[in-house]
C-alpha positions in Angstrom: 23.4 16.5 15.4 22.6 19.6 13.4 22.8 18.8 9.9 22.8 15.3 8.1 22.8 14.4 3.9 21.5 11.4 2.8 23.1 9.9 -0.8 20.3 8.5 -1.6 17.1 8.1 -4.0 14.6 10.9 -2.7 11.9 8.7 -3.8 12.8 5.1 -1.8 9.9 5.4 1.0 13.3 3.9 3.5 15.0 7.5 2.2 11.8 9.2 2.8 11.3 7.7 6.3 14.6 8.5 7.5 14.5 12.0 6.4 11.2 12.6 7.9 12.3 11.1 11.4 15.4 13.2 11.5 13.3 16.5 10.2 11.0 16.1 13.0 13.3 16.0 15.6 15.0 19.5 14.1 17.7 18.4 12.2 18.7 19.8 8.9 18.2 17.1 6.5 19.3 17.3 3.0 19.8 14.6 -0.2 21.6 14.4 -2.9 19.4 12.0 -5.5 19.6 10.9 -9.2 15.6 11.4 -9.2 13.7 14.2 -8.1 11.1 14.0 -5.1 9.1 16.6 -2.6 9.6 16.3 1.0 8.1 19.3 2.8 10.7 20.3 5.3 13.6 18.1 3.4 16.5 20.2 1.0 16.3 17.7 -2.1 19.6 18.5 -4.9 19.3 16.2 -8.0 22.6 14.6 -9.3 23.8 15.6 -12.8 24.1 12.8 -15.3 25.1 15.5 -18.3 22.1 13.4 -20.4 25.0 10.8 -20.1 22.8 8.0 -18.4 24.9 5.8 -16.1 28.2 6.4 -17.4 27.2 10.7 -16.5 27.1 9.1 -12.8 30.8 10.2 -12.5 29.5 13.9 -12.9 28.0 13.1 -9.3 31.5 12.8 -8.0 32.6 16.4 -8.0 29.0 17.9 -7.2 28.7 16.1 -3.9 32.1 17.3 -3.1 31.1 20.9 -3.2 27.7 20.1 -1.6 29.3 18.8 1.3 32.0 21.5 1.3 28.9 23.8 1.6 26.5 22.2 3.8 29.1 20.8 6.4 26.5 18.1 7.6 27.6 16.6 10.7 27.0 12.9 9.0 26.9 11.6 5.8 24.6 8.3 4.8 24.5 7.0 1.7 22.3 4.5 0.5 22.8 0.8 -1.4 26.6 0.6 -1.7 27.0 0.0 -5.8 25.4 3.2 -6.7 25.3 6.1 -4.1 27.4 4.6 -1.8 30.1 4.2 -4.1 29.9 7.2 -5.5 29.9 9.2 -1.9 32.8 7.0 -0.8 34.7 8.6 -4.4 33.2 11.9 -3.7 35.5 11.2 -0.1 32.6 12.5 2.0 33.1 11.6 5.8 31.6 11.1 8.6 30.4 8.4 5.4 27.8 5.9 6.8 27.2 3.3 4.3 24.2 0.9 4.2 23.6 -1.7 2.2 20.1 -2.9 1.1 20.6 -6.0 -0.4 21.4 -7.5 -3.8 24.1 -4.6 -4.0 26.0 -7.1 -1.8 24.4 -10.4 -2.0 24.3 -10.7 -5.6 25.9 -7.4 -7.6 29.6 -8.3 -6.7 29.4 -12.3 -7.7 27.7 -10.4 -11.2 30.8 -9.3 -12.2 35.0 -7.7 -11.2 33.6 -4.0 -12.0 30.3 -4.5 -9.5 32.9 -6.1 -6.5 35.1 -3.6 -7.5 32.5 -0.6 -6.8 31.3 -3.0 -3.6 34.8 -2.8 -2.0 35.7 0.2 -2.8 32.4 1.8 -1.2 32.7 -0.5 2.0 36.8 0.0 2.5 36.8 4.5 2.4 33.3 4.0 4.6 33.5 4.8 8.6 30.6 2.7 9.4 28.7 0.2 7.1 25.1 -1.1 8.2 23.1 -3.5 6.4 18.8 -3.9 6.6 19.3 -7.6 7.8 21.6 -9.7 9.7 22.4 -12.7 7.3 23.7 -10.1 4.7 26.9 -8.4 7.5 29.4 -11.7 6.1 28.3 -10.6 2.9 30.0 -7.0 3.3 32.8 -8.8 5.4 34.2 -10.4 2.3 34.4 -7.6 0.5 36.8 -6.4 3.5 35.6 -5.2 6.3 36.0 -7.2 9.6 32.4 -8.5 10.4 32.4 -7.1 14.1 32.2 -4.0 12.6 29.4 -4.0 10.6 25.9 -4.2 11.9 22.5 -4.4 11.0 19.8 -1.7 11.1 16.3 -3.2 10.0 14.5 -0.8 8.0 11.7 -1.3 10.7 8.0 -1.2 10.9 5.4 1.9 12.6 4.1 -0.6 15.4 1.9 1.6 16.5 0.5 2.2 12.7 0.4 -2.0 11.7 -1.6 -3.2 14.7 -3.9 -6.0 14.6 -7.4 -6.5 14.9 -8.7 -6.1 18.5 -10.7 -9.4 17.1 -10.2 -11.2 14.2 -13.1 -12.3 11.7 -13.7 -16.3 11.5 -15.4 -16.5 8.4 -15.3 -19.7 6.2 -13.4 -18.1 3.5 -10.0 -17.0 4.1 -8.0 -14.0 3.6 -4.8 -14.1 1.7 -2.5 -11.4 1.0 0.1 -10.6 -1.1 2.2 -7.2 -0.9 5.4 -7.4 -2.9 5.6 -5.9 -6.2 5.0 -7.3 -9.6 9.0 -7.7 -10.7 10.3 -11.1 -11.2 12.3 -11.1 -8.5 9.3 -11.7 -6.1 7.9 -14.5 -8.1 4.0 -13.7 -7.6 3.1 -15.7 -10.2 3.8 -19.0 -8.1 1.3 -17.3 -5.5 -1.5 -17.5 -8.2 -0.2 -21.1 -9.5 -0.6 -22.4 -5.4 -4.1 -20.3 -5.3 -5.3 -22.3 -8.1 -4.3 -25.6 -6.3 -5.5 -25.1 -3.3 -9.2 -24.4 -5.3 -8.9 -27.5 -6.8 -8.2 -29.1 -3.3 -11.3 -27.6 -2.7 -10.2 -24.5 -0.3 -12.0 -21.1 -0.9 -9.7 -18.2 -0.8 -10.2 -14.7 -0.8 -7.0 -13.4 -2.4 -5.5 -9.4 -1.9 -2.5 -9.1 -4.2 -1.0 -5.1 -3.2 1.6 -3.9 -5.5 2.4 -2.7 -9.2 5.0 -3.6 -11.5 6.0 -4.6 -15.3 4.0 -8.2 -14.6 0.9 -7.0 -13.6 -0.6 -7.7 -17.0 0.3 -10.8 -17.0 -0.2 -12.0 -13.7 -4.1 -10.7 -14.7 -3.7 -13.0 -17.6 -2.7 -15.9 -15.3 -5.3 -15.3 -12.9 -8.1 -15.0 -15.6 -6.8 -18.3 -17.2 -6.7 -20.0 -14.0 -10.2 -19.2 -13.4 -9.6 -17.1 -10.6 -10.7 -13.9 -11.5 -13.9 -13.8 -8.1 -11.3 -14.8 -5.5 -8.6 -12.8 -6.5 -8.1 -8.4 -6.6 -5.3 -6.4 -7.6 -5.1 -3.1 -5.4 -2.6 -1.7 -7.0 0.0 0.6 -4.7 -1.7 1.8 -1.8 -0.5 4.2 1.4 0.2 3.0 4.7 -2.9 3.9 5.7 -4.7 1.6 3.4 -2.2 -1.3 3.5 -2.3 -1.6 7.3 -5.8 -2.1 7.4 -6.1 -4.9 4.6 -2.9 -6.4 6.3 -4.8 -6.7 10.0 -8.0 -7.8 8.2 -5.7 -10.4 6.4 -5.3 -14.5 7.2 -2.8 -15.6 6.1 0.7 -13.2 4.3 2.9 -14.7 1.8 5.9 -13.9 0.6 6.9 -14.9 -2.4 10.4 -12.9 -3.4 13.1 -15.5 -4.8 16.2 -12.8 -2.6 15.6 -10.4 0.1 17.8 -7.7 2.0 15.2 -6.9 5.0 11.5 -8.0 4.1 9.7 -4.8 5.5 6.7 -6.6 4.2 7.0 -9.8 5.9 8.0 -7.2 9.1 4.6 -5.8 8.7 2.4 -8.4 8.3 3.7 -9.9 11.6 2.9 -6.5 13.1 -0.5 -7.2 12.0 -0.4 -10.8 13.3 -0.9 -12.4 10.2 0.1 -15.7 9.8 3.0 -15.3 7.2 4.0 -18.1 4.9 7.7 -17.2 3.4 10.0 -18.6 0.9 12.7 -20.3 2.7 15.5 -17.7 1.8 18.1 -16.0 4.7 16.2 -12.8 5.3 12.6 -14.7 6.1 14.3 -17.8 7.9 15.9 -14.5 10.3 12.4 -13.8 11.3 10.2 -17.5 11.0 11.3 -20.6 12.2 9.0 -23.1 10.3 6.4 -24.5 12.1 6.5 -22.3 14.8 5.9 -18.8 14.1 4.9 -19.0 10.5 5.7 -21.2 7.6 8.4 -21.9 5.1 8.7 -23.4 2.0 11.2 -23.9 -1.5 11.5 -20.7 -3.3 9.1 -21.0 -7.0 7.5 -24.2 -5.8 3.8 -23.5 -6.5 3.3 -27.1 -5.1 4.8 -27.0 -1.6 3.6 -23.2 -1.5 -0.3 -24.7 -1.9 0.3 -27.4 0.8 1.5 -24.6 3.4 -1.6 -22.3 2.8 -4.0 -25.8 3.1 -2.0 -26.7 6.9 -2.1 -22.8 7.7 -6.2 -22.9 6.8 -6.7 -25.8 8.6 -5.1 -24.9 12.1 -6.8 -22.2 13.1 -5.0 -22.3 16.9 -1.2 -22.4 15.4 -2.5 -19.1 12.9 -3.8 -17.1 16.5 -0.7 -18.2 18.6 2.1 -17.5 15.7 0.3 -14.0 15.8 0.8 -13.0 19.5 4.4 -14.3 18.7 4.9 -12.2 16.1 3.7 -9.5 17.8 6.1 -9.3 20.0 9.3 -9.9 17.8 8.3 -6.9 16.1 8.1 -4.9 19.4 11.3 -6.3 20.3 13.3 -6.5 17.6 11.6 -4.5 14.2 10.0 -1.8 15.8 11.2 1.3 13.9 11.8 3.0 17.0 14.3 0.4 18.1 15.8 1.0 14.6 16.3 4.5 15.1 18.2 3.9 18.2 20.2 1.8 16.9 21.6 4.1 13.8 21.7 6.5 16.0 24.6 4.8 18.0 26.4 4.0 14.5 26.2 7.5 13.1 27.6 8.3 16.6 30.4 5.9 16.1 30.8 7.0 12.3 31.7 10.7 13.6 34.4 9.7 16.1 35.6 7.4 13.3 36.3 10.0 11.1 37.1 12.9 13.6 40.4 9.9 14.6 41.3 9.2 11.4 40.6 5.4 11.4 
């Protein structure tokens, strides 16, 4: 493969990552994106809007044709199937791969007719569709494509960049982390709410919340009025660098998101071996079965959150074997390298597609 355009936002680290793979290995890697970014190696073309907003998205529709007249790429991929994928599947770009991320099929088309509309349309003119997690491919089968032929591509986790500890701190007070961002959606607020339990059921915590978002201020509230504020530290958004150290010198992980596509965070914490505590949602249940590997528990419940983090404190043997578990589930099935292999064989299969005329 000589040339491939992503449809996608240039500034999504997944974009990023798989631009930056396909760079290094020589290709010619260009995006079409609604917001401007700087890749070094990487052709980035912003979509017009005509000052329009989202209804100037239809503007998109002819420029992509005549970027992909020009470039030729050898694939296209475009990215979360209500947005740029439908609007590359209008734009009748081929060899189209489509992938979807997660709420634009798992929640988007139930929203409303225009939304499944956009959804099928996308999924239906595609020659391969991928999603980030297995639970969402019936999902994109209802909206009418037969579920043997859509698969799913993790996002995938740098293995050999999340590693854990060669040995592990004991130390009284625990670690907890925290790395999804401050939207509603991932519900960190109930994190704080079980913190405060568990320090009235007497268990010291040191909690590591890594993220930003509209709610920071008032998770800071919530933490000051909980009494929280020695045990607790925002760190804001951090590199890789910097989140794959506190993650190895973590505890315990939680996840707290309410609906999730692939949980690259839950991904890396396991990487790390650090015992993950998830809501009980499809794409953690894919990767923790309770009791074994981690723990689950009722998404928002502050309550049954608090009683998971007291059992996970209190058993330090089930925390160091669910780690070497982990470990290798990630190796085996996360690993981003595994990942690449993987959407390599569809964009493969999205090429013969189109070159038949199926």
């Amino acid at each position: 493969m000589k040339r491939i355009l992503y449809v996608s936002d240039a500034l999504s680290i997944h974009t990023r990552r798989w631009a930056e793979h396909y760079r290094d290995q020589g290709v010619d890697v260009h995006i079409a994106s609604f917001r401007k970014a700087s890749i070094p190696g990487v052709s980035i073309h912003q979509l017009p809007t005509g000052g329009l907003g989202k209804l100037g998205y239809l503007l998109a529709i002819p420029f992509l044709r005549r970027l992909a007249s020009q470039l030729r790429p050898d694939v296209i991929h475009a990215q979360y199937v209500t947005s740029y994928g439908f609007l590359a599947a209008m734009a009748g770009l081929r060899p189209l791969v489509l992938t979807a991320w997660g709420t634009d099929v798992l929640i988007s088309p139930k929203e409303s007719k225009l939304m499944c509309w956009l959804a099928r349309y996308a999924v239906r003119h595609a020659d391969a569709v991928t999603t980030v997690a297995q639970h969402m491919n019936p999902a994109v089968a209802r909206l009418g494509v037969p579920l043997e032929e859509v698969s799913a591509v993790p996002f995938g986790v740098d293995s050999q960049r999340f590693v854990p500890l060669p040995d592990r701190p004991q130390r009284e007070v625990l670690r907890l982390i925290s790395t999804r961002n401050f939207a509603p959606i991932y519900s960190v607020d109930t994190v704080i709410a079980a913190v405060a339990t568990c320090a009235r059921r007497g268990l010291r915590l040191s909690v590591h919340l890594v993220g930003a978002g509209e709610l920071r201020e008032a998770l800071e509230r919530q933490v000051v009025e909980a009494g929280l504020s020695d045990c607790v530290e925002f760190h804001g958004h951090v590199d890789h660098a910097r989140l794959a150290a506190l993650l190895a010198d973590a505890d315990i992980f939680v996840s707290s998101a309410l609906s999730d596509g692939n949980n690259v965070s839950l991904n890396e914490a396991m990487a790390c071996a650090c015992f993950p505590i998830a809501t009980n949602i499809p794409a953690n249940a894919q990767w923790i079965e309770d009791g074994k590997n981690g723990l689950l528990y009722p998404s928002g419940d502050a309550d049954a959150l608090a009683d998971c983090i007291v059992r996970a404190a209190e058993d330090k043997d089930q925390r160091e074997h669910a780690g070497r578990l982990n470990r290798q589930i990630v190796e085996q099935r996360a690993d981003w390298r595994v990942c690449v292999d993987r959407m390599n064989i569809t964009y493969a299969q999205a090429i013969t597609n189109a070159r038949a005329g199926v």
